[in-house]
N, C-alpha and C positions, 0 to 999 in steps of 0.2 A: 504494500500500500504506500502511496508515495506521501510523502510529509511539506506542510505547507513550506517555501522560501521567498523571499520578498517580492522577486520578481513577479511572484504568482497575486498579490494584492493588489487593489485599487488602490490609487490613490483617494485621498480625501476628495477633491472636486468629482474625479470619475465615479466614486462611490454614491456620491450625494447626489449624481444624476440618476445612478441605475440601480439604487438601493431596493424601490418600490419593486421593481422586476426581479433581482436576486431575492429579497423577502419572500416574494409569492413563489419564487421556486421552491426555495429552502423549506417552506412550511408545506408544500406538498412533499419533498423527500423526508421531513422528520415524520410523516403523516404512517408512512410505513415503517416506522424505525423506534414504535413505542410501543411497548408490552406492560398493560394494565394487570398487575396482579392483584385482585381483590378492589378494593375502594378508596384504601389509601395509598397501596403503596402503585409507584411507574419505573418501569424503567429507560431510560431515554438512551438509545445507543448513539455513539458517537461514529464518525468517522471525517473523511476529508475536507467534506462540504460542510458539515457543520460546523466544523473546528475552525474553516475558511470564514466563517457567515460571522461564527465569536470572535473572533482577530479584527474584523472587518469594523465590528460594530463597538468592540475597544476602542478602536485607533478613534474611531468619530467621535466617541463620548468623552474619550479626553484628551481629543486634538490632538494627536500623536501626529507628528510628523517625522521626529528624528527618525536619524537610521539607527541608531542604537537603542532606543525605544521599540523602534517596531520590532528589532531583532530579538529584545527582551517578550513582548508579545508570544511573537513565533515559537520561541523557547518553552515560554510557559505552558502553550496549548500544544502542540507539536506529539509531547506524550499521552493525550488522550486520542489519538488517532490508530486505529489497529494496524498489528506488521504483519497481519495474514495468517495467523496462527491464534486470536484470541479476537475477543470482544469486548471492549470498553462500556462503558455504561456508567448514566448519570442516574443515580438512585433517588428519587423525589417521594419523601413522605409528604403528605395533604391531607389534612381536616378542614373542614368548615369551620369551625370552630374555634379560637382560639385556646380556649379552656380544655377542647378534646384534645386538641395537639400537644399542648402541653402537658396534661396527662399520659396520655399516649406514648411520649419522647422519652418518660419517666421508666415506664415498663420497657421500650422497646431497646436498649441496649445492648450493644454484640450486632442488632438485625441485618447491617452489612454482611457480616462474616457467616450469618442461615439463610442466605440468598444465594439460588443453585439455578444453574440451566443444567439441560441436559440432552444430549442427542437421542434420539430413540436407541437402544439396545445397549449403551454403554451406564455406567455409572454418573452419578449428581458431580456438577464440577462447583466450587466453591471457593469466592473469588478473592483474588487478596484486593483488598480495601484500604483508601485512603493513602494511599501513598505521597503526597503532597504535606497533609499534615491529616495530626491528631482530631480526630471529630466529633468525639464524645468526651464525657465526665463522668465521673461515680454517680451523677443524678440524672444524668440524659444524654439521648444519644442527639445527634442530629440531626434536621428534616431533608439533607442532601448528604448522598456519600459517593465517589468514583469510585468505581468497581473495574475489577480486571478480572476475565475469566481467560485461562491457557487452557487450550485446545490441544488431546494428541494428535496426530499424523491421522490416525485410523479415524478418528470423530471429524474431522473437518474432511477427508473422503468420503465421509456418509453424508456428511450435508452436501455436500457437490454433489452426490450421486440424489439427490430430494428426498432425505432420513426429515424427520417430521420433529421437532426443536420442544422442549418441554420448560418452564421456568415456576419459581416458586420460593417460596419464603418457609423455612421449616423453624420458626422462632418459638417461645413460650407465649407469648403474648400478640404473636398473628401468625397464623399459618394459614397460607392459601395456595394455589398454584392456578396456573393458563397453562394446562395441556390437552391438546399443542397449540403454540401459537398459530395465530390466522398464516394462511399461505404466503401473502402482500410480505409479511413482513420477515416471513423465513425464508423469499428469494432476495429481497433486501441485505439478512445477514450474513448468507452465501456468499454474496457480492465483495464482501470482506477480507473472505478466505482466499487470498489469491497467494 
């Protein structure tokens, strides 16, 4: 999978012309690229384009022009985009509520670490989490985690070959799963595996 480099960014002017048109792409490619586990918890897969769409929408917000700046950018997001052997994923807890969520955040600690996909016919993969930094406390965890799921050799030849993708949360305080994810979004993760 190739990783974003300067050359490949808008500039600010060129961005701020064709923002409206890259937006409406971008939000039909996340549109296959999100798996609803239960009610609260998503997980948001990353890859090249999105990483492109976050870099893009940094530099705007705060005027990033330098070149050492944008390269600080690129650095930063560059590791949430898959090397074809694994899956990235933005872990998003959601309440309505502010009073459930924070309840919620209290029990749901570790939840990163009981979050599994799974290829049809092989074992749950269980992702190492958070590698940027620390994301939780003794009293809660928190409502975003980056997830990294490593793929063997044999499990990313089933998903090429169209093996049917399973995901799930095996916590104390939410267990649910999506198995299998809809079709849209397991030719999507495929796409990944190159």
């Amino acid at each position: 999978m190739k990783k974003l480099v300067k050359d490949a960014l808008y500039s600010l002017e060129e961005y701020s012309n064709l923002r409206t048109e890259f937006r409406a792409k971008v939000r039909a490619h996340k549109e296959n690229r999100i798996v609803r586990i239960g009610e609260n918890v998503s997980l948001h897969f990353e890859d090249y384009l999105t990483m492109h769409y976050q870099v893009q929408e940094m530099l705007r917000a705060e005027k990033i022009f330098d070149s050492a700046a944008i390269m600080e950018e690129i650095e930063a997001y560059n590791p949430l985009i898959p090397d074809g052997k694994n899956w990235k994923a933005t872990m998003m807890i959601q309440f309505d509520k502010v009073e459930d969520r924070v309840a919620a955040l209290a029990e749901m600690i570790g939840i990163e670490t009981a979050t599994w996909v799974q290829v049809d016919g092989f074992d749950k993969v269980f992702p190492i989490a958070n590698e940027d930094l620390e994301r939780e406390t003794e009293e809660k965890t928190s409502s975003v985690h980056f997830l990294r799921f490593e793929l063997s050799d044999a499990m990313v030849a089933a998903v090429k070959q169209a093996a049917a993708i399973n995901m799930g949360v095996d916590h104390a305080a939410y267990t649910k799963a999506c198995t299998p994810i809809a079709d849209n979004i397991r030719a999507s993760l495929a796409d990944d595996l190159n």
